[in-house]
N, C-alpha and C positions, 0 to 999 in steps of 0.2 A: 504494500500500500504506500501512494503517496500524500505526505499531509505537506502540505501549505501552510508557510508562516508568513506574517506581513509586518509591515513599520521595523518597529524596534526589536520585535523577535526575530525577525530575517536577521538583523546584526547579531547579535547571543548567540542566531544558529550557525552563522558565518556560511549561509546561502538558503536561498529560496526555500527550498522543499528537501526534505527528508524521507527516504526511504526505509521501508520499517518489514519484517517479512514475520509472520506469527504464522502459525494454523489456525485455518479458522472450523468456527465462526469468530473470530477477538470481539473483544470491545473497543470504543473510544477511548476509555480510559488506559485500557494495556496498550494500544497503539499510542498513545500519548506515553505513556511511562517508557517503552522501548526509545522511544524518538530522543528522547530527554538521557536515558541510561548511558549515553558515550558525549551528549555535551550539557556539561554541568553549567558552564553560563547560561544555557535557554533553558533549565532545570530551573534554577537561581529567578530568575524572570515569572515561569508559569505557578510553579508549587508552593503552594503556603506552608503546607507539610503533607509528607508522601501519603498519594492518591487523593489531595484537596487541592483541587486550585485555586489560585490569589480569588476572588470573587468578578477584578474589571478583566479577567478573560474570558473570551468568549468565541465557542469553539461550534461552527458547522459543522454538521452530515448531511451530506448531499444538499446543502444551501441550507439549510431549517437551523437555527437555533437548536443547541440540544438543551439548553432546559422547557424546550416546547415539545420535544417527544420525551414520550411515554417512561421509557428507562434511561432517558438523558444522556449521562456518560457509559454507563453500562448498555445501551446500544449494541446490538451485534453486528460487527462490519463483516466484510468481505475486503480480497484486494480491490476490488471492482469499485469500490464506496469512494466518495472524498470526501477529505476532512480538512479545512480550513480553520486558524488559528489566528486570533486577533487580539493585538495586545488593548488597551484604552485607546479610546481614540477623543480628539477636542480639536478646536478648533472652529473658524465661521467668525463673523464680526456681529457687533451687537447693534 
């Protein structure tokens, strides 16, 4: 599988996307834990502490918000899924 990081996580991860290879069905959350397991900077960034993340990320399957599906992070992926990773975002004038 590949997951997609943007802004500030793409720097942590020192490139775009990350590739992650489990048996499935995985979760989001074990795809995210693999992804994170060899770079500790975008660890550092995502994890509040292991298997919780910070609260302002916020992470796609398949475009949807996963705190809008059903089992959220525990989600069962496939390679086939994608998964998008967003640190805080701001900005726009008032």
């Amino acid at each position: 599988m590949i997951i997609n990081f943007y802004a500030t996580l793409r720097l942590a991860a020192g490139r775009k996307r990350v590739e992650v290879s489990l048996p499935e069905p995985f979760t989001a959350l074990a795809a995210l834990q693999a992804a994170t397991r060899d770079l500790p900077a975008l660890g550092a960034e995502i994890w509040e502490a292991p298997g919780r993340l910070f609260d302002y990320i916020h992470v796609f399957v398949n475009g949807r918000e996963s705190t809008f599906l059903p089992q959220q992070l525990e989600t069962p992926l496939t390679a086939a899924d994608e998964l998008d990773v967003f640190p805080p975002v701001g900005g726009g004038s008032a």
